[in-house]
C-alpha positions as CSV (number, residue, x, y, z in Angstrom):
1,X,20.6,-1.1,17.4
2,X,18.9,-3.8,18.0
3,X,16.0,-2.0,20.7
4,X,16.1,0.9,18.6
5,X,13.1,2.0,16.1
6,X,13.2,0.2,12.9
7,X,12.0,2.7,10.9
8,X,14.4,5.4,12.0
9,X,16.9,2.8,10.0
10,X,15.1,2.5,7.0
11,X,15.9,5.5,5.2
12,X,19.9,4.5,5.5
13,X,19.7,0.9,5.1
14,X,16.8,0.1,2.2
15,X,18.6,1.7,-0.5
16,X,21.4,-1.0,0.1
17,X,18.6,-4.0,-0.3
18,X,17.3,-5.6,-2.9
19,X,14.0,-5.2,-4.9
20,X,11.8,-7.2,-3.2
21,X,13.0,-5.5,0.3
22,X,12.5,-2.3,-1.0
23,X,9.1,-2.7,-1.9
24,X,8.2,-4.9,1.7
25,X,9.6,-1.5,3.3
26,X,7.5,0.7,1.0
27,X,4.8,-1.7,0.9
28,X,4.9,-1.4,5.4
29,X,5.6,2.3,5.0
30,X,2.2,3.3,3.0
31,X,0.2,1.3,5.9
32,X,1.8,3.2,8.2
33,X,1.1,6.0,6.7
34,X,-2.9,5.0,5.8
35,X,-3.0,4.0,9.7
36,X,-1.9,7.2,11.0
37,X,-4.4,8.8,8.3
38,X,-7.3,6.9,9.2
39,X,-7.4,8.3,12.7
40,X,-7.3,11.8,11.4
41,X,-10.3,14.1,11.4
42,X,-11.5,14.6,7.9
43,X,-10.7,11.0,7.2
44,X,-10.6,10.2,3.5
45,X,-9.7,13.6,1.9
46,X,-6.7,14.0,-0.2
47,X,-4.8,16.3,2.7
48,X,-5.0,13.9,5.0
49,X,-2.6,11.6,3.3
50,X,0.0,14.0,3.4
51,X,-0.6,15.0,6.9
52,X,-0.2,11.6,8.0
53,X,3.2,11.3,6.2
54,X,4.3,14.4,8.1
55,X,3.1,13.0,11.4
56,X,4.7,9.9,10.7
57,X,8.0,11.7,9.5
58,X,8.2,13.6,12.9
59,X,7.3,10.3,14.7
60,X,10.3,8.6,13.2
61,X,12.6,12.0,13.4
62,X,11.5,11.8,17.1
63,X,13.1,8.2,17.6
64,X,16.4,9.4,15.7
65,X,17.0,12.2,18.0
66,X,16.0,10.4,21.4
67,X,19.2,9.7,22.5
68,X,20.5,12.6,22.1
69,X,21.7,14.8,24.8
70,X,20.3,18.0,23.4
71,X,19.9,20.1,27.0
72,X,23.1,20.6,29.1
């Protein structure tokens, strides 16, 4: 756990936090999310946004299912 992808853990841990670590993780989410959107084409328009919260949600879905053995 300790190598593994931090964000991967979010979504099961952060409910169990308090306040103000829920809104650090939120807060660090959403600049995630604006970094990943800012190297988009089309930069800026309302889509984009959304796009980059998909990317980011296969990204992190990505890390969850790493080490999986998922070919035998």
């Amino acid at each position: 756990p300790e190598g593994g992808c931090a964000l991967a853990a979010l979504g099961t841990e952060t409910r169990r936090q308090s306040e103000d670590v829920r809104q650090i993780a939120t807060r660090s989410v959403k600049e995630l999310v604006d970094l990943i959107a800012r190297q988009m084409p089309d930069w800026g328009k309302p889509h984009r946004h959304q796009d980059a919260l998909a990317v980011m949600s296969c990204l992190v879905g990505a890390m969850v299912i790493a080490p999986l053995k998922l070919i035998s």
